[in-house]
DOKOL-240755 format. One record per residue: residue in three letters; z, y, x of N, C-alpha, C in turn. Coordinates in steps of 0.2 Angstrom, whole numbers, m for minus. Layout:
# residues N
+------+-------+---------+--------+-------+----------+---------+-------+---------+--------+
! resn !  n_up ! n_north ! n_east ! ca_up ! ca_north ! ca_east !  c_up ! c_north ! c_east !
+------+-------+---------+--------+-------+----------+---------+-------+---------+--------+
!  Ala !     Z !       Y !      X !     Z !        Y !       X !     Z !       Y !      X !
...
+------+-------+---------+--------+-------+----------+---------+-------+---------+--------+
This chain:
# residues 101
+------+-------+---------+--------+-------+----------+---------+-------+---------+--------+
! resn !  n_up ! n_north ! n_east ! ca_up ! ca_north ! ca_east !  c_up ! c_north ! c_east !
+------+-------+---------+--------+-------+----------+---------+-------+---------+--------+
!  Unk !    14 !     m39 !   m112 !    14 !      m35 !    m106 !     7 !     m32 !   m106 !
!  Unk !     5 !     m25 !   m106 !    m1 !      m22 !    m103 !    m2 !     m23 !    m98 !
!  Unk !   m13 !     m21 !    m99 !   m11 !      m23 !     m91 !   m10 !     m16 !    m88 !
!  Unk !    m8 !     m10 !    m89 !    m7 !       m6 !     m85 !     0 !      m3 !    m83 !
!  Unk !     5 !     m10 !    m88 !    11 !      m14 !     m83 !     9 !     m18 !    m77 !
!  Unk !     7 !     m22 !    m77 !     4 !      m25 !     m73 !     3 !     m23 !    m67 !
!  Unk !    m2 !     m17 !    m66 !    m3 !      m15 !     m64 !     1 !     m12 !    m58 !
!  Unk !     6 !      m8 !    m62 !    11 !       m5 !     m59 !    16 !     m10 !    m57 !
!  Unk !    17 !     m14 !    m58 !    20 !      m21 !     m55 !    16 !     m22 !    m46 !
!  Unk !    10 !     m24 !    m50 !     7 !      m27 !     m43 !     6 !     m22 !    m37 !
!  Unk !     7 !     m13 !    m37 !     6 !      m10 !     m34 !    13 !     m11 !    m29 !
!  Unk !    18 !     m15 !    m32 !    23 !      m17 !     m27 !    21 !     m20 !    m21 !
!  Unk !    16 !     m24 !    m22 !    14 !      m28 !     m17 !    10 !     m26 !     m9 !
!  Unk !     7 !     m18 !     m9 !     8 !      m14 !      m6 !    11 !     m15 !      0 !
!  Unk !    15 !     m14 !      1 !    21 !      m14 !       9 !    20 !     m19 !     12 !
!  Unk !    17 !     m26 !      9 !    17 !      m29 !      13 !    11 !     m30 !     18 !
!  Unk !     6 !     m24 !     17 !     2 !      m24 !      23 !     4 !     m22 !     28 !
!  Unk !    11 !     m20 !     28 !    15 !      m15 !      35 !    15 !     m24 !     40 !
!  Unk !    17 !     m32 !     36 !    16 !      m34 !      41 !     9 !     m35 !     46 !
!  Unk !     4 !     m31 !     45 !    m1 !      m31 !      48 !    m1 !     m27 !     54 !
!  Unk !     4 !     m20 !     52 !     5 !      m17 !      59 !    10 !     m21 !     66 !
!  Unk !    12 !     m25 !     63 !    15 !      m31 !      67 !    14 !     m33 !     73 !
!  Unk !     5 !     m32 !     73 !     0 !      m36 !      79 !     0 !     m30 !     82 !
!  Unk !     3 !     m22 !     80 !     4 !      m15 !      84 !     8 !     m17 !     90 !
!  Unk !    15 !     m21 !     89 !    17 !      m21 !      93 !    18 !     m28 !     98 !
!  Unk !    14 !     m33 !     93 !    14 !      m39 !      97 !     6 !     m41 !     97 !
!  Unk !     2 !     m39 !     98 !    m4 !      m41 !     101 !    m6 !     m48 !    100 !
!  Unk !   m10 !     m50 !     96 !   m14 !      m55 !      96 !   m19 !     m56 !    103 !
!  Unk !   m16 !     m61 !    107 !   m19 !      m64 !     112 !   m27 !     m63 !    112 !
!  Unk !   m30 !     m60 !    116 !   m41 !      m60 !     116 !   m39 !     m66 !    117 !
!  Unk !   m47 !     m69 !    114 !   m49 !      m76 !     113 !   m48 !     m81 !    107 !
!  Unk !   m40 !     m79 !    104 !   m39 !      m82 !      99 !   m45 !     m80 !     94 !
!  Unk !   m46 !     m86 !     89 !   m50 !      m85 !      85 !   m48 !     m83 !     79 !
!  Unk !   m53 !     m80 !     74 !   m50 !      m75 !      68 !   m50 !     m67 !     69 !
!  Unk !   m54 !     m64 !     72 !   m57 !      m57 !      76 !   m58 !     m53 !     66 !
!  Unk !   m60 !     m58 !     65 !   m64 !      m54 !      59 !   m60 !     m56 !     52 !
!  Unk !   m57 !     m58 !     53 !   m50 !      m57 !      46 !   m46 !     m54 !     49 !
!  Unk !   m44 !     m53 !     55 !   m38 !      m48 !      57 !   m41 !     m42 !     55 !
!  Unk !   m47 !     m38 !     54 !   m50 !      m34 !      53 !   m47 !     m30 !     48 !
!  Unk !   m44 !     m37 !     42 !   m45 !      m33 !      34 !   m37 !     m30 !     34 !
!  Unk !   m35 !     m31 !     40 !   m27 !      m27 !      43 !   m28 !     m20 !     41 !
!  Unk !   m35 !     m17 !     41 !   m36 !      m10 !      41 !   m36 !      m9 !     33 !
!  Unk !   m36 !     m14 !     26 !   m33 !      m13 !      20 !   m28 !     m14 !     19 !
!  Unk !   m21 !     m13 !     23 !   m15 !      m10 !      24 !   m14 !      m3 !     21 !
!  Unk !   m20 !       1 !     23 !   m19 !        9 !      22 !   m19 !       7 !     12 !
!  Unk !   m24 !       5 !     10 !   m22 !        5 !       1 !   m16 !       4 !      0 !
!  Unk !   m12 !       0 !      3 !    m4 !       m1 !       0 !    m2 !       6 !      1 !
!  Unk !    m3 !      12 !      3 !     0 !       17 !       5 !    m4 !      21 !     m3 !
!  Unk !    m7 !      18 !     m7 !   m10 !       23 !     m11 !    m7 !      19 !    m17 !
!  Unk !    m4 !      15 !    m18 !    m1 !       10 !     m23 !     6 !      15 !    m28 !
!  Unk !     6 !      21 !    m27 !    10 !       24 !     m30 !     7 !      28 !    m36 !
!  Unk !     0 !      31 !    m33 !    m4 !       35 !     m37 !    m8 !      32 !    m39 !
!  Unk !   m11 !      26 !    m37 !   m17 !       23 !     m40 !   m14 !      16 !    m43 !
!  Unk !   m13 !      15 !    m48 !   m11 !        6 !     m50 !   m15 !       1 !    m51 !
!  Unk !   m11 !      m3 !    m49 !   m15 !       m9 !     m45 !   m19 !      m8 !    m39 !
!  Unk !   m20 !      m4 !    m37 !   m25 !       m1 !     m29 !   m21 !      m1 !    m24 !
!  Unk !   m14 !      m2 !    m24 !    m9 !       m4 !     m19 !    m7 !     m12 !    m18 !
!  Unk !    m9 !     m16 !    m24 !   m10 !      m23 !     m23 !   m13 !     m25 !    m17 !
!  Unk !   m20 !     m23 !    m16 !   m25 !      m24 !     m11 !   m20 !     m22 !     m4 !
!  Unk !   m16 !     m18 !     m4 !   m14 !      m17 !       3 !   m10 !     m25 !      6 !
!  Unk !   m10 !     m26 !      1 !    m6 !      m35 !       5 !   m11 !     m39 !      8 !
!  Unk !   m17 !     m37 !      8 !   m24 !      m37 !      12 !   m22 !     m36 !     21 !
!  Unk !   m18 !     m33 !     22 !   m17 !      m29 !      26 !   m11 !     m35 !     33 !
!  Unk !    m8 !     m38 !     27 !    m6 !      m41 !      30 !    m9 !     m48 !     37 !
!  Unk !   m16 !     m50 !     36 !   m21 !      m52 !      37 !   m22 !     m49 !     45 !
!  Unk !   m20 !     m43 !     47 !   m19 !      m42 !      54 !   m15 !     m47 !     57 !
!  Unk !   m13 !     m51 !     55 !    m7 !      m56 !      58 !   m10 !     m63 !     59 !
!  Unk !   m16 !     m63 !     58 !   m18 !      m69 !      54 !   m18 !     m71 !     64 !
!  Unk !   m18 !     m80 !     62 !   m19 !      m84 !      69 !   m16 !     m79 !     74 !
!  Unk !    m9 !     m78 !     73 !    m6 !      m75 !      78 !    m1 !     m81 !     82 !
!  Unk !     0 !     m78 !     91 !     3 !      m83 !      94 !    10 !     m84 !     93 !
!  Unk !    14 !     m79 !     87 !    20 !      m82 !      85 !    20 !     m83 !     78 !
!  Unk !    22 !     m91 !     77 !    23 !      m94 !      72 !    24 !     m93 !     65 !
!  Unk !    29 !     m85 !     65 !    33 !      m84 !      62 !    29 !     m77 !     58 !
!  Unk !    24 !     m74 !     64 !    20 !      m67 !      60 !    15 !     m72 !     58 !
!  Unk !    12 !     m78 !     61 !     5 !      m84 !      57 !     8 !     m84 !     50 !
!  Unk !    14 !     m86 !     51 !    16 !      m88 !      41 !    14 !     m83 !     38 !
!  Unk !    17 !     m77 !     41 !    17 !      m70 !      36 !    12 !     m69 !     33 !
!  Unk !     7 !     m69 !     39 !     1 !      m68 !      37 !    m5 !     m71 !     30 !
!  Unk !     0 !     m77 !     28 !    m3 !      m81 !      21 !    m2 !     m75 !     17 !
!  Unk !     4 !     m71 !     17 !     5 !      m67 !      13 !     0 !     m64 !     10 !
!  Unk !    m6 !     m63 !     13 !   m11 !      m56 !      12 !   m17 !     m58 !      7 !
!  Unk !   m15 !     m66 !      8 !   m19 !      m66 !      m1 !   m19 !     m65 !     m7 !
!  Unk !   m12 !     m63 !     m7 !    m7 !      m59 !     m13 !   m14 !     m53 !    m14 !
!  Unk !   m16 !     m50 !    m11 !   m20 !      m43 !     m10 !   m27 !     m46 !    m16 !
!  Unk !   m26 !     m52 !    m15 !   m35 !      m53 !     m21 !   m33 !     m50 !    m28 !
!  Unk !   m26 !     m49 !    m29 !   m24 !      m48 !     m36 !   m27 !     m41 !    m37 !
!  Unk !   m26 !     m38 !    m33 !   m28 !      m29 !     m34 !   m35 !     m27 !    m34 !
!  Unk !   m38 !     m33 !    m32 !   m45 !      m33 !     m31 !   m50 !     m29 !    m38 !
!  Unk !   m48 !     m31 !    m44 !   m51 !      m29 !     m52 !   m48 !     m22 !    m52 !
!  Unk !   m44 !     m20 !    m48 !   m41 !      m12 !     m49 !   m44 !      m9 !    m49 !
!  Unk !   m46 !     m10 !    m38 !   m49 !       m8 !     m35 !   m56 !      m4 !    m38 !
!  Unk !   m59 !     m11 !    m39 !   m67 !      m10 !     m44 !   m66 !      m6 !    m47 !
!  Unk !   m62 !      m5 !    m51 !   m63 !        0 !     m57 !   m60 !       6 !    m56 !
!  Unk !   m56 !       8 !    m52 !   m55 !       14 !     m48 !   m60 !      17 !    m47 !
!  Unk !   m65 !      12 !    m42 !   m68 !       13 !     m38 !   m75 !      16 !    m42 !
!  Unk !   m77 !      14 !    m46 !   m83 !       14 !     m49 !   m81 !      16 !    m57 !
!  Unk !   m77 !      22 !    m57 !   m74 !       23 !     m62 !   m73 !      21 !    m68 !
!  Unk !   m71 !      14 !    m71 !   m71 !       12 !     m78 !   m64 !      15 !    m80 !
!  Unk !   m60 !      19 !    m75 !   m54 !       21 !     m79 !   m55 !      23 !    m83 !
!  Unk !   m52 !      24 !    m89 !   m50 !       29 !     m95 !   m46 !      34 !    m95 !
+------+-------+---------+--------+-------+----------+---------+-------+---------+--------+
């Protein structure tokens, strides 16, 4: 498998920064702790660019991380989800800093 399979594969992972808008409609309680990894919620939007840019959409599972140490049980778990997002990370880079060919 290439990795520009790969690639396209892992831009699946994308969508799952939507559970990060989650904390949109249920609010993370002020005072709980984890202010600053809920933050990486706003790497949600890359999952939205995961159709044009491969691998660049991986990172949006980054996104999911708005959910992080939240006070329902069930968005806490989801939230693990959003490590999946390191995969896309070497995309990212090389997007980013042009190494594409």
């Amino acid at each position: 498998m290439a990795v520009q399979d790969l690639a396209g594969l892992l831009s699946l992972l994308g969508p799952l920064g939507v559970i990060g808008l989650a904390s949109l409609r249920w609010p993370v309680e002020r005072g709980r702790p984890g202010a600053r990894v809920r933050l990486c919620g706003l790497f949600g939007l890359l999952g939205l660019a995961g159709p044009w840019i491969a691998g660049v959409g991986a990172c949006g599972a980054l996104g999911a991380f708005g959910a992080w140490n939240h006070q329902k049980p069930a968005l806490a778990r989801l939230a693990r989800l959003g490590f999946l997002g390191v995969l896309g990370v070497p995309f990212l880079v090389q997007w980013a800093f042009g190494f594409v060919r």
